[in-house]
N, C-alpha and C positions, 0 to 999 in steps of 0.2 A: 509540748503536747500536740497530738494531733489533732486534727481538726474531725469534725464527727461526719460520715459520709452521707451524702444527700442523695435521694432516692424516690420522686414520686410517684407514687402508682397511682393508673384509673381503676377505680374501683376495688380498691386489693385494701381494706382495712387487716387482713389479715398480719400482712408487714408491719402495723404498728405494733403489733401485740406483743409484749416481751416473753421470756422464757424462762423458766430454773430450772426446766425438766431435762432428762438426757435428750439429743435431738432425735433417738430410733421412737421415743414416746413410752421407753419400758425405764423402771425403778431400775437407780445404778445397786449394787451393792457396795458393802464397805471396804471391800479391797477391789476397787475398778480399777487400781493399777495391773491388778494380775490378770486381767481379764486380757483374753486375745484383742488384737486393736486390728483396724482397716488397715490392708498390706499395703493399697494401691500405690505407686507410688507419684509424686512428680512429676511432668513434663519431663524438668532437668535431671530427676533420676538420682536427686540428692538424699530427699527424705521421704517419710511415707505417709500417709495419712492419718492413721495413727487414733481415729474415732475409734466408740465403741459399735461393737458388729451388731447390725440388723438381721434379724429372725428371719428370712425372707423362704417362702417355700421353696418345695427340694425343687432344682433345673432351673429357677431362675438366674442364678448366679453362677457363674464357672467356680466359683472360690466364694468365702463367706467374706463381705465387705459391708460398710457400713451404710447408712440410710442412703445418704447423697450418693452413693457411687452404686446400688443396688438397682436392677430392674422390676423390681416388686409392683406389677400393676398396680396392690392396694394405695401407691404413692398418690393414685389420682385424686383421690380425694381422702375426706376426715381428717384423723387425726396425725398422721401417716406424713399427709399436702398440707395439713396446718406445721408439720414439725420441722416437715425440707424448709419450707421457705423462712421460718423464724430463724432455722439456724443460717439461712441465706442471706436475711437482713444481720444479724450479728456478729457474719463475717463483712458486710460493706462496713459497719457503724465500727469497728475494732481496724478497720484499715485506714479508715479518714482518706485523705489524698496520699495515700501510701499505696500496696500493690493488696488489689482481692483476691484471691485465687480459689475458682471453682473447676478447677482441673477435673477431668473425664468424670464432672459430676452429669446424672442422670436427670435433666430437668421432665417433674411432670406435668399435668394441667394446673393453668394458675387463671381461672375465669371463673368469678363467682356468678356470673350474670344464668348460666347453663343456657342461653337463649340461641346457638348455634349448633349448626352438625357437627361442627368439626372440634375437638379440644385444643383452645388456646393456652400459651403459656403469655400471659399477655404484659407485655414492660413499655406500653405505649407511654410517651411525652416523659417518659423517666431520664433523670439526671443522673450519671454517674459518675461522680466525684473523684472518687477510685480508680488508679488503674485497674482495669476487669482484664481478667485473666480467664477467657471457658477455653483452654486448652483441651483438644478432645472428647468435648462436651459433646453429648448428645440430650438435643430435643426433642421428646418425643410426642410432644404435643406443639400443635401453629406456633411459632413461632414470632413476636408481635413484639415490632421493636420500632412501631410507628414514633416520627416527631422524634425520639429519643434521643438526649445530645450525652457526650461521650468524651469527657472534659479531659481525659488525662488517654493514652492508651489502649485500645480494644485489642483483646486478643484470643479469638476465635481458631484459631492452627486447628486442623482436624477436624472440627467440629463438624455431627449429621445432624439435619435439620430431616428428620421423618416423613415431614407431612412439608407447608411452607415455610417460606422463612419472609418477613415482614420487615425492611428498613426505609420502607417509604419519607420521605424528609426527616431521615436521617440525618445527625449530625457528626460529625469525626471532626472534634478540633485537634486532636495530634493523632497519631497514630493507630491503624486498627490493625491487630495479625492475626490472618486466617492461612499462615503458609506454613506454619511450620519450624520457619526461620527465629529463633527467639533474641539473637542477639544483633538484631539488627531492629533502628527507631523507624519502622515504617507500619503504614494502615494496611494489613495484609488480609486478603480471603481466601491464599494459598492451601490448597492441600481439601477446603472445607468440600463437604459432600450432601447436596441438596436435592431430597430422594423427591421433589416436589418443586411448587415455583417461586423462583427467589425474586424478590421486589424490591430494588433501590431506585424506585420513580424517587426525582426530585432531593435525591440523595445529597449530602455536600458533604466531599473529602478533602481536608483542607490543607493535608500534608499529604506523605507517599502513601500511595494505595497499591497491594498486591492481590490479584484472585491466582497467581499462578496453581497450578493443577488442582486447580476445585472443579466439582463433577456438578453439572446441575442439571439432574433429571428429569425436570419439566423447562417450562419457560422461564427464562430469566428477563426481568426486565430491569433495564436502567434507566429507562426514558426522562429525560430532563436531567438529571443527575451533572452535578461538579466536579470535576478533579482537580484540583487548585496545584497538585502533584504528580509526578509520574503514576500512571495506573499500569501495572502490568497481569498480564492476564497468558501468559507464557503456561504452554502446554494443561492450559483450561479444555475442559470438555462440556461443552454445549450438546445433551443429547436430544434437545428438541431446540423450541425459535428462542430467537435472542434480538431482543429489542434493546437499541441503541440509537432511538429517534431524539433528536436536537440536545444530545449530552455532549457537554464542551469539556476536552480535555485541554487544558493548558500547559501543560507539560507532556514528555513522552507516554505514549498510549504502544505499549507492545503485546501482538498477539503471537510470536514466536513460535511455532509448532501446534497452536491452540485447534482442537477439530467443533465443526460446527454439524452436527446432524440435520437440524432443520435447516430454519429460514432465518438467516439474520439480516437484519436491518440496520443501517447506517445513514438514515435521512435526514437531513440537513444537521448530522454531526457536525461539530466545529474539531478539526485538530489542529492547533495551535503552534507545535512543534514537529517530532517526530513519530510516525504512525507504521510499524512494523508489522506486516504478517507474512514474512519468512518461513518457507517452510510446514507453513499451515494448512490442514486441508479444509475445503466447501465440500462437503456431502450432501449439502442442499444446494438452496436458494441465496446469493445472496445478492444486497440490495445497497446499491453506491448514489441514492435519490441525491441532489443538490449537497452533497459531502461537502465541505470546504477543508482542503489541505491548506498547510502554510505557506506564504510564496515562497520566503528566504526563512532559512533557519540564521537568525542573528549571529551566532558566536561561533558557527560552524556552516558558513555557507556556501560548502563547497557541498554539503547531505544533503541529499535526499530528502524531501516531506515526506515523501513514503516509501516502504520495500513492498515488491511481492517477489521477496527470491525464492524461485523453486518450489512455488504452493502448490497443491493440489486440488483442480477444480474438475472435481465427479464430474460434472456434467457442465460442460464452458458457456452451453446456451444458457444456464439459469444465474450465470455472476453478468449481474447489469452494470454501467456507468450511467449516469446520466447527468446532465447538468454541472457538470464536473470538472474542474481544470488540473489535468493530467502534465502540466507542462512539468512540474518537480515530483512527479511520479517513476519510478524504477520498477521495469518488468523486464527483472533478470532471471533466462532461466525459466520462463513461464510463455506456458503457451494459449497465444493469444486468436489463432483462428478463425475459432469459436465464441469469443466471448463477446459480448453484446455494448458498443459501442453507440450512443443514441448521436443523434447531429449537431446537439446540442454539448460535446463533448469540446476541452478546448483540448489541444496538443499546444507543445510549445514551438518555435518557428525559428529557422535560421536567415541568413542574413537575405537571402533570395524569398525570403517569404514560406517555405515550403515545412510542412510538419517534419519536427524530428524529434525525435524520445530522448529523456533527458541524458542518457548512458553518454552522446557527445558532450563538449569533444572527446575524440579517443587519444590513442596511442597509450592509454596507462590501461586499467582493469575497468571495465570487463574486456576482453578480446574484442577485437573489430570483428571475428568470427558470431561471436556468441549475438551483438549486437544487430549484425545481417539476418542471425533468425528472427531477430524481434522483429525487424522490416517487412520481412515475407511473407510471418503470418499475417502482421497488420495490413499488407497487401491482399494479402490472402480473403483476409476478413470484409474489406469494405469491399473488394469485387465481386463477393457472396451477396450483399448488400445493394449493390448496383451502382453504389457509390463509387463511379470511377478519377472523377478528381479527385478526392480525398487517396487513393491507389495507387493514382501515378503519383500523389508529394512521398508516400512510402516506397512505390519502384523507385524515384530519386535518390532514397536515402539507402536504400541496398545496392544501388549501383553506386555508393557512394563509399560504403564499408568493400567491393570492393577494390576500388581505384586506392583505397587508402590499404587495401591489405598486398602492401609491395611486400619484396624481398626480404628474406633475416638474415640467410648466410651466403657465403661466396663472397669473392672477388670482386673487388671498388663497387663494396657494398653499399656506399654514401651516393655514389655515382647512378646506381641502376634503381635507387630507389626515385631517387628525381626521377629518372624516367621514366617509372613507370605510372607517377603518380601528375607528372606531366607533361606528358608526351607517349605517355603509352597509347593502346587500343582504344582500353577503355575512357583514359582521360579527354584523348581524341573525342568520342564519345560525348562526353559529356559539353566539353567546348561549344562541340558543333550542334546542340541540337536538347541541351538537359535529361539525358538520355529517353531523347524520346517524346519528353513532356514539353517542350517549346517549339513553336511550328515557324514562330518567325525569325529566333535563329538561323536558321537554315536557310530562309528568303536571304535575310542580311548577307549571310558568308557568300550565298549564288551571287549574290549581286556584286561583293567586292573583289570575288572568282572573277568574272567577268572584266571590272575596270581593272582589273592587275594585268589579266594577258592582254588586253586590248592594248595597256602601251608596254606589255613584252615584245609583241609580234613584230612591230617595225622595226625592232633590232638585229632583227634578221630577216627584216626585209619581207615584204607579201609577194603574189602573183596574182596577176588579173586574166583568169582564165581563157577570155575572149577578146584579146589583142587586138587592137587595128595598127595598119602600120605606123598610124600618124599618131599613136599613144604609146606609151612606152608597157613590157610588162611585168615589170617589175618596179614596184614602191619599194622604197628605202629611207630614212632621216632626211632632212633637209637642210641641217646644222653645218655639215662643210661644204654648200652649195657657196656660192657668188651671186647669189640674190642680196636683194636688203632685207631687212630685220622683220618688215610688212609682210613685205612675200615667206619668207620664212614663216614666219607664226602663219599666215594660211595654208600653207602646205601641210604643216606639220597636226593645222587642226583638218585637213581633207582626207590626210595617214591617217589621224586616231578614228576618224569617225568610219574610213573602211575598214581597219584593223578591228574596232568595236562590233562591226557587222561581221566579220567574218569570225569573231569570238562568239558573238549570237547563232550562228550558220553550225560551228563547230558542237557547241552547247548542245543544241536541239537535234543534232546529227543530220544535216542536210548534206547531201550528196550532191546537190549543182550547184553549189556554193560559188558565187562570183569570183569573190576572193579568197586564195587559199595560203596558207603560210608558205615558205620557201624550204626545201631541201637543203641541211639535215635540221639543224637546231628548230628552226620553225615546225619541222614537223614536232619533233619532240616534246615542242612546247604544248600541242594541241593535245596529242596524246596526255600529256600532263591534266589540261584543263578536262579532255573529256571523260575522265577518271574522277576529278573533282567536283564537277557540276553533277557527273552520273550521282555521285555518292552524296551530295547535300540534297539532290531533289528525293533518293528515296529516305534521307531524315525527314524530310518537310511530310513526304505523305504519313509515314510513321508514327510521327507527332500529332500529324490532319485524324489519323486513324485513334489514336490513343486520347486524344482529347474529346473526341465527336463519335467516339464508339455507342453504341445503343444496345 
């Protein structure tokens, strides 16, 4: 046998009261079989409803259907709102923990108190034992589903909520469906349409949660709220703000193509997992306050904590970050410019210390192409800013997409990709100086420029421009002399240290240079150096410039 379904209402004595009347409140006659019955049919489209038809006046009804499923204003109250809900409790009491079903039934006002503007249907701190079934229900009065715990199944698919809709600490111990989807065990608020403000402060959903394409026509708030489950919220329409203040999702949280018209808020959200808004547009405001994403996703730690692929942000200056660590964030495909970066922002950092987004390493998807836009606006954006350290670790990481964007086809293609990725221009480039972002770089290479030709030049010999006869003018090694080994090492340290000078002489371009290399290779060698000192000291100012811009 089943068990009897539990159900307690505030203030609703009404629901105790049992019934033998028809539920429209009119005398059946003796052949009610022959009578027309309610057409409606189903969800599933199996069977039909199948009550006796309510009298309801002409234009309320498109077709004649029975109480529960009638728009009959008179539903609001008397005998009408005493008959809906009796026959409403003796479908929970006939289901036990079995399945209720108030399919595309009409709820009207259920508030005896009258002490409000607005008509409540009120099912505050109520237990439903039953799986509840309001497929395509509509509410036509407040909606009040305060404290209410929800022991087996909820399922709302379709469902309009008129005026608000009320799930303030809320409970969902398995599944709530508001999508649509019926053969699927998830807590769903898919598809539902909420002509006013929906309220899951404090909410706890303890399994899978869906609002995919539910419309909510005022504000929506979740603030506080649990998702102990994936919450998805795919191609939902927020047409005003949406508060999402310190609601912890532990599982995936996707807003997949979802549009936000107002302001949504996402402050000190916890996401736990996976956080998606691919695709999605901001038509307002939105608000990234002290967010927490999750560093590693455990069992997949090669994902992302979060996507923004491809979303659309109305207006870039009003999507904020702040206090935020971005280092397992992904902005592919999304442009960054504009969008409001606070200092308190983390990036994540490669092995030189310098920000880089999390799309590295490459060579696999997204393109090293796609990746370089991400840099440039982010370049882009902190120079808007003033923020020019932060600018040049992103001009690094765009000169970096692309030192790595070598060759694909052609001829000793393994061959010319090394090249270009080191030993090209650009890699040059970088070597020498972090393109741009390192100033003592460049000191370093000047200096080891210098000790290299210094003992190149003696190899081919100096000249000492101002001969006397009693000195010789031309320096050369001192290695196959017939000195001893003393005389030697001084000689050879009296060569490096004029060779070192006339590398200094050469360097700075001095034209009365004491000592000058020897004709030809010596020439050539200077030509060399003065090509290399020319081109490291204008990195060093480059760098002096890029670092100490104002």
């Amino acid at each position: 046998m089943k068990k009897p379904a539990l159900i307690e209402m505030v203030d609703s004595p009404i629901m105790e009261k049992s019934s033998s009347s028809n539920p429209t409140g009119h005398e059946a006659s003796e052949e009610t079989h022959a009578e027309p019955r309610c057409p409606i049919k189903t969800v599933l489209g199996l069977e039909t409803c199948g009550r006796p038809l309510h009298l309801a006046p002409a234009g309320v009804d498109r077709e004649p259907v029975c109480l529960m499923h009638s728009n009959d204003p008179a539903k609001q109250s008397g005998t009408l709102n005493e008959a809906f809900f009796r026959e409403f409790q003796s479908i929970l009491k006939d289901a036990g923990e079995g399945e209720a079903h108030f399919d595309r039934f009409v709820f009207p006002e259920l508030n005896l108190s009258r002490k409000t503007l607005l008509p409540f249907c009120n099912f505050s701190e109520a237990t439903f034992a039953a799986q509840a079934n309001f497929n395509k229900a509509t509410f036509t009065a407040l909606a009040v589903f305060y404290r209410a715990t929800f022991t087996q199944k909820a399922d709302f698919t379709d469902a309009t909520f008129e005026y608000h809709a009320r799930f303030g600490e809320a409970a969902f111990r398995q599944n709530a469906n508001f999508n649509g989807v019926t053969y699927t065990r998830i807590a769903e608020y898919r598809g539902a349409t909420f002509a006013a403000d929906a309220h899951f402060t404090e909410a706890i959903f303890m399994k899978y949660a869906s609002f995919k394409e539910a419309t909510f026509g005022q504000k929506a708030n979740f603030s506080n709220a649990k998702f102990a489950g994936d919450a998805l919220f795919d191609y939902a329409t927020f047409k005003q703000d949406a508060d999402f203040h310190f609601v912890t999702f532990n599982r995936d949280a996707i807003f997949v193509g979802t549009t936000f018209t107002g302001t949504v808020e996402y402050d000190h959200t916890k996401f736990r997992r996976v956080a998606d808004w691919s695709y999605a547009s901001f038509l307002g405001k939105a608000e990234f306050l002290g967010t927490s994403f999750a560093t590693v996703i455990e069992d997949e730690p090669w994902r992302a904590s979060a996507r923004f692929w491809r979303p659309d942000f109305y207006n870039p200056k009003d999507i904020i970050f702040d206090d935020v660590d971005l280092s397992r964030v992904s902005f592919r495909d999304c442009d960054l410019s504009e969008v409001r970066f606070t200092s308190s922002v983390v990036w994540g950092r490669r092995n030189n210390r310098k920000a880089v987004v999390y799309e590295e390493p490459l060579d696999q998807d997204p393109s090293i192409s796609a990746v370089s836009q991400i840099y440039q606006q982010l370049k882009k954006n902190y120079d808007a800013q003033l923020d020019y350290w932060t600018a040049n670790e992103f001009h690094f990481g765009e000169m970096e997409m692309k030192r790595l964007a070598a060759p694909t086809k052609g001829r000793l293609l393994g061959l010319r990709r090394w090249w270009h990725r080191n030993l090209g221009m650009i890699a040059l480039y970088r070597w020498g100086s972090d393109y741009g972002n390192n100033y003592v770089k460049p000191i370093l290479w000047l200096l080891g420029v210098l000790v290299l030709f210094a003992a190149l030049f003696p190899l081919s010999s100096i000249e000492f421009q101002q001969a006397l006869p009693c000195q010789p003018g031309t320096y050369g090694a001192a290695w196959h002399t017939q000195d001893s080994g003393a005389q030697k090492l001084r000689s050879e340290a009296g060569l490096l240290g004029k060779s070192l000078l006339m590398a200094i002489d050469i360097a700075t371009f001095q034209r009365n240079s004491e000592y000058t290399p020897s004709y030809p290779w010596g020439r050539a060698l200077a030509i060399a150096e003065n090509l290399l000192t020319s081109t490291l000291f204008a990195l060093f100012l480059l760098a002096m410039r890029r670092q100490f811009r104002r």
